[in-house]
C-alpha positions in Angstrom: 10.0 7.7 -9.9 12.0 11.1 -10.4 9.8 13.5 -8.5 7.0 13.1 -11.3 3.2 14.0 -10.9 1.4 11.1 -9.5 -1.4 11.2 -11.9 0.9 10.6 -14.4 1.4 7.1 -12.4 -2.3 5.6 -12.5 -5.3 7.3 -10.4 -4.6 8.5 -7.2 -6.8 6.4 -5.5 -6.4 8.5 -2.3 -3.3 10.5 -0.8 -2.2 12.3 2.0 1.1 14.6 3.2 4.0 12.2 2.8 2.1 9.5 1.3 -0.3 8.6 -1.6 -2.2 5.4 -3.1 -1.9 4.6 -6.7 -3.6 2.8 -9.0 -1.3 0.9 -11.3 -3.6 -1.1 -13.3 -3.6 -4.6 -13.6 -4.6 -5.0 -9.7 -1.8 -3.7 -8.6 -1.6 -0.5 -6.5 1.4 1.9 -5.4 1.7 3.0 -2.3 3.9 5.9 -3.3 6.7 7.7 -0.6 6.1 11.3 -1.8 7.9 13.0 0.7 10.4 15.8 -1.1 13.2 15.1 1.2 13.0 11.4 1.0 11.6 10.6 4.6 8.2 9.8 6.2 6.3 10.7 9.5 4.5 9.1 11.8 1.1 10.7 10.9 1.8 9.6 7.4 3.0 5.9 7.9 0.3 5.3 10.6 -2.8 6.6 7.7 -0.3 4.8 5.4 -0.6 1.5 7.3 -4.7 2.0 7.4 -5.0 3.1 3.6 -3.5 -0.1 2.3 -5.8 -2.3 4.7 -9.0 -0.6 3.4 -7.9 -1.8 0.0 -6.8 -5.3 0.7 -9.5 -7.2 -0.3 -9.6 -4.9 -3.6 -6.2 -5.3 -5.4 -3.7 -8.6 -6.0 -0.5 -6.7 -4.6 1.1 -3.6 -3.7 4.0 -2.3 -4.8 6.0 0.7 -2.5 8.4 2.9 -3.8 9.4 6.7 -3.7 8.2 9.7 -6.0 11.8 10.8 -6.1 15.6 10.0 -5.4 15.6 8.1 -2.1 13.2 5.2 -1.0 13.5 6.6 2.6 15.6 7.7 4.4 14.4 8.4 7.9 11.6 10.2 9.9 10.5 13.8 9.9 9.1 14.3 13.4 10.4 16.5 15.3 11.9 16.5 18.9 8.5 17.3 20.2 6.9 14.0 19.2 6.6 11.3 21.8 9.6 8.5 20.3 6.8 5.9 21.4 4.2 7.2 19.9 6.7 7.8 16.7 8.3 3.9 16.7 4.5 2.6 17.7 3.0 4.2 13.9 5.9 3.1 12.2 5.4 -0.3 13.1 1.9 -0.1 12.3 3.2 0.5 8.7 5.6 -2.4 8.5 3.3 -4.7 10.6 0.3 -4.0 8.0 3.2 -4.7 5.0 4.6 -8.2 7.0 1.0 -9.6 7.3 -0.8 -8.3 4.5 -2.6 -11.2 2.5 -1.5 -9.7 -0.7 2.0 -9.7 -1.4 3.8 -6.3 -1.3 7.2 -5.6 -2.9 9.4 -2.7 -2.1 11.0 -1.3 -5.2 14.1 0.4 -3.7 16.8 3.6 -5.1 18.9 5.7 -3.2 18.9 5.8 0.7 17.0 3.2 2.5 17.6 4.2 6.2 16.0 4.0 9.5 12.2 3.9 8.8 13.0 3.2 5.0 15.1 0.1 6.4 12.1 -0.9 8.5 9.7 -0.6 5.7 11.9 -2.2 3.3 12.6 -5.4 5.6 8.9 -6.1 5.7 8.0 -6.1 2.7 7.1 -9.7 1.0 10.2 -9.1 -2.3 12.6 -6.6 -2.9 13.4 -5.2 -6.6 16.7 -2.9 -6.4 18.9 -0.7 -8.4 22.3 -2.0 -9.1 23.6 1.0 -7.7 23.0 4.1 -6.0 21.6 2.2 -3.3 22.2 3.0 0.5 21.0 0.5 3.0 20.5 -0.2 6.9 21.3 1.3 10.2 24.8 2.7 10.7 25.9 3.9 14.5 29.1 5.5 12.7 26.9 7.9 10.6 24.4 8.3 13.6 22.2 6.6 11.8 20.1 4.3 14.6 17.3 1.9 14.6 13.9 3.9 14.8 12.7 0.6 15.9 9.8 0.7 13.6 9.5 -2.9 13.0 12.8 -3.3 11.0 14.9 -5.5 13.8 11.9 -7.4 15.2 12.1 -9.2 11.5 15.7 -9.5 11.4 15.8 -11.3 14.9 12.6 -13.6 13.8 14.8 -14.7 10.5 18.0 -14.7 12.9 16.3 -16.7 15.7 14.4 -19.1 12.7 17.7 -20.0 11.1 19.2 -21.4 14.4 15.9 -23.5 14.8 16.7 -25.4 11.5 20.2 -26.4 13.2 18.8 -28.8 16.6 21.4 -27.6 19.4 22.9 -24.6 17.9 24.2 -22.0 20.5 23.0 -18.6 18.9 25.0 -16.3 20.8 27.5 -16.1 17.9 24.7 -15.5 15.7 23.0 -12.7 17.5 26.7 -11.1 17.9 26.5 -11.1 13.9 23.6 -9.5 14.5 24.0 -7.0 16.9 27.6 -6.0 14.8 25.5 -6.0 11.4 23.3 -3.7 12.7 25.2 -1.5 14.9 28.7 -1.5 12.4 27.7 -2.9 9.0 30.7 -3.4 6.7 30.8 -0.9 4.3 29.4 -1.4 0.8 29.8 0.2 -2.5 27.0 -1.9 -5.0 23.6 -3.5 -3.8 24.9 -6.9 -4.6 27.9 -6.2 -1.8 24.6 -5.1 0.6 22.9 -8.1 -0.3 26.2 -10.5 0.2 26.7 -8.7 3.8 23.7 -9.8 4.7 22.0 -5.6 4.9 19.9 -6.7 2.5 18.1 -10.2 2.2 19.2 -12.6 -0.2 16.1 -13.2 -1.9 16.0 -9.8 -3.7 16.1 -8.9 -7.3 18.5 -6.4 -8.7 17.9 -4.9 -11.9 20.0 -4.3 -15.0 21.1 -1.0 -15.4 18.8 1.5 -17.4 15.6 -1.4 -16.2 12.4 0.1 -15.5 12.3 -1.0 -11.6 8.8 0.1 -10.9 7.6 -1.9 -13.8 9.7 -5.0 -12.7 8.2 -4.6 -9.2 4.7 -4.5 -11.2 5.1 -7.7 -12.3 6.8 -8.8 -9.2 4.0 -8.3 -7.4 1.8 -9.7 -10.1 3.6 -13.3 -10.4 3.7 -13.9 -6.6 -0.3 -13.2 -6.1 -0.6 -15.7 -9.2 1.8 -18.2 -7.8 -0.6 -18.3 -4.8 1.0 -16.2 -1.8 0.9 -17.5 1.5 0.6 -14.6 3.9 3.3 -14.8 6.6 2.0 -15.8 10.3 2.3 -14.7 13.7 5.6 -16.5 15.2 6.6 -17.5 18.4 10.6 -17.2 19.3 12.4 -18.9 21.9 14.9 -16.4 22.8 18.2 -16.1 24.7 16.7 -14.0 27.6 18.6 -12.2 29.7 21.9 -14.0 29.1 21.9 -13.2 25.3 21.1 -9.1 26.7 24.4 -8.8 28.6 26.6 -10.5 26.4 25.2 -7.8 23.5 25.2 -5.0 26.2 28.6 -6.1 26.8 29.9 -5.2 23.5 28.4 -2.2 23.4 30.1 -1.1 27.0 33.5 -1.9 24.9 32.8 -0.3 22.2 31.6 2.8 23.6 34.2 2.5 26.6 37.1 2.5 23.4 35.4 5.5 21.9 34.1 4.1 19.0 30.5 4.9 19.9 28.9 8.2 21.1 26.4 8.6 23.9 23.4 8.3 22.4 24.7 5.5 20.5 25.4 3.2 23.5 21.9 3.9 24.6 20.1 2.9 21.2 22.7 -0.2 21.2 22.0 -1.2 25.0 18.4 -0.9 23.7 18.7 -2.9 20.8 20.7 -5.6 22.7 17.6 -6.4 25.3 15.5 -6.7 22.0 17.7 -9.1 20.3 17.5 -10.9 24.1 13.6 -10.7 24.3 13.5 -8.4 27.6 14.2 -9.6 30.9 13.6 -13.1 30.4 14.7 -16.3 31.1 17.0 -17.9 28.6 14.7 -20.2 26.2 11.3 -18.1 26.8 9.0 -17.9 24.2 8.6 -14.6 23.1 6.2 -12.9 20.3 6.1 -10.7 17.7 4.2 -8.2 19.3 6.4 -8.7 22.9 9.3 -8.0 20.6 7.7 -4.9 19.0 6.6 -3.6 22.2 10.5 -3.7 23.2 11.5 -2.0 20.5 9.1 1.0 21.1 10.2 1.1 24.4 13.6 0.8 23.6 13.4 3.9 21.6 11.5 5.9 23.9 14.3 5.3 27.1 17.2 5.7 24.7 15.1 9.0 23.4 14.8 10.6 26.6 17.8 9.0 27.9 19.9 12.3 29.3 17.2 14.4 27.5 18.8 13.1 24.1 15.9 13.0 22.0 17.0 15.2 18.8 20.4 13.1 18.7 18.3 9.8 18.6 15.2 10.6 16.5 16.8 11.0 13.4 
């Protein structure tokens, strides 16, 4: 995983710049980050999203992970790109991952930021290094939400806990939320990520010194054999537009005190109408896709927002 020559990781079964298929034996394939600077662009996570449905029906998992230090850590594209266009092939990528009817495990090492987080988030198991890891979306370090698919499946868990609890009032839960995402706590060790709530609770870390890609081999390997239930389309029944303003409203304090910068606020005013599920009524039932679509659009308006494009696409 240190900046190695595929070949020496199975066949390449096909690649492309930024990304490559690999055949890892045993059924499993890699779908290997091979960026040198540790990020991805939208050309390469949209043929990266079509690559690994042309060999669905052929392998019993896929594992993704990075031919060098960082997992990813962002997007390449530059101020030129339309931000819709960018967030729409991004989600391609994570959408293809969150439905695939294979399971796919995300080996992650170093920086795991904005597309990386999206990426990572969707995937069906994590394996981890115990540390060395960086993780989520960070408004202090101008690190924003490329909206790539990442917070749609952070809301859909947010939104399903509260379902499990009959009467629950989920504004304090999408204030968690909305802080998490915007202000996480600062960590130090994945376990401290994972106990924050950055990283889900269900992932593996490994010993020091432990071969990671092979653990996310076998990963991979046991859930297919286990018999993996692909995850479905979900409806949502959201907080509308009263759950928008409360969020929007912490964002107008927080940037109104000076802890947030201008393009900031317009990410987290974007983010907040996401979390609400748009200008809706309080209890509408929202989908996947509706909630995608907001966050593409979301980015786009905070994007051009006061022609701030290069401080947003990061």
């Amino acid at each position: 995983m240190d900046n190695v020559s595929l070949a020496s990781l199975g066949p390449v079964v096909k690649k492309t710049e930024g990304a490559a298929i690999v055949d890892l034996k045993d059924g499993i394939a890699g779908l290997v980050l091979t960026d040198g600077k540790g990020k991805i662009s939208h050309k390469s996570a949209k043929w990266a999203a079509e690559a690994i449905k042309e060999i669905e029906d052929k392998v019993e998992g896929i594992v993704v992970f990075p031919n060098g230090e960082n997992f990813c850590c962002g997007n390449i594209d530059t101020d030129c790109e339309d931000p819709y266009t960018v967030a729409k092939s991004i989600q391609s990528l994570s959408s293809a991952i969150r439905h695939y009817n294979k399971p796919v495990v995300a080996v992650l090492k170093g920086m795991v930021l904005g597309a990386g987080y999206d990426i990572a988030l969707n995937c069906h198991a994590i394996i981890a290094e115990p540390t060395g890891v960086s993780a989520g979306y960070d408004f202090r370090e101008n690190n924003y939400p490329p909206m790539g698919g990442g917070l749609t499946a952070q809301i859909i868990e947010a939104y399903s806990r509260g379902e499990d609890i009959p009467g629950i009032d989920l504004v304090p839960v999408m204030k968690k939320l909305q802080g998490s995402i915007c202000f996480p706590k600062k960590t130090e060790t994945t376990a401290e990520m994972v106990s924050q709530g950055i990283l889900p609770k269900g992932i593996k870390i490994a010993s020091p010194g432990e071969d990671v890609l092979n653990k996310g081999k076998i990963k991979a390997k046991n859930m297919n054999l286990e018999g993996y239930d692909p995850i479905p389309q979900k409806k949502i029944s959201v907080l509308g537009k009263t759950g928008s303003a409360a969020l929007k409203i912490m964002a107008v304090n927080m940037y109104m005190g000076g802890f947030m910068s201008d393009s900031a606020y317009d990410i987290a005013v974007a983010v907040g109408n996401v979390i609400g599920g748009g200008a809706v009524p309080k209890g509408t039932e929202v989908t996947e896709a509706q909630l995608l679509e907001l966050e593409a659009r979301g980015y786009q308006e905070a994007c051009l927002s006061k022609d701030r494009t290069g401080e947003v696409a990061r």
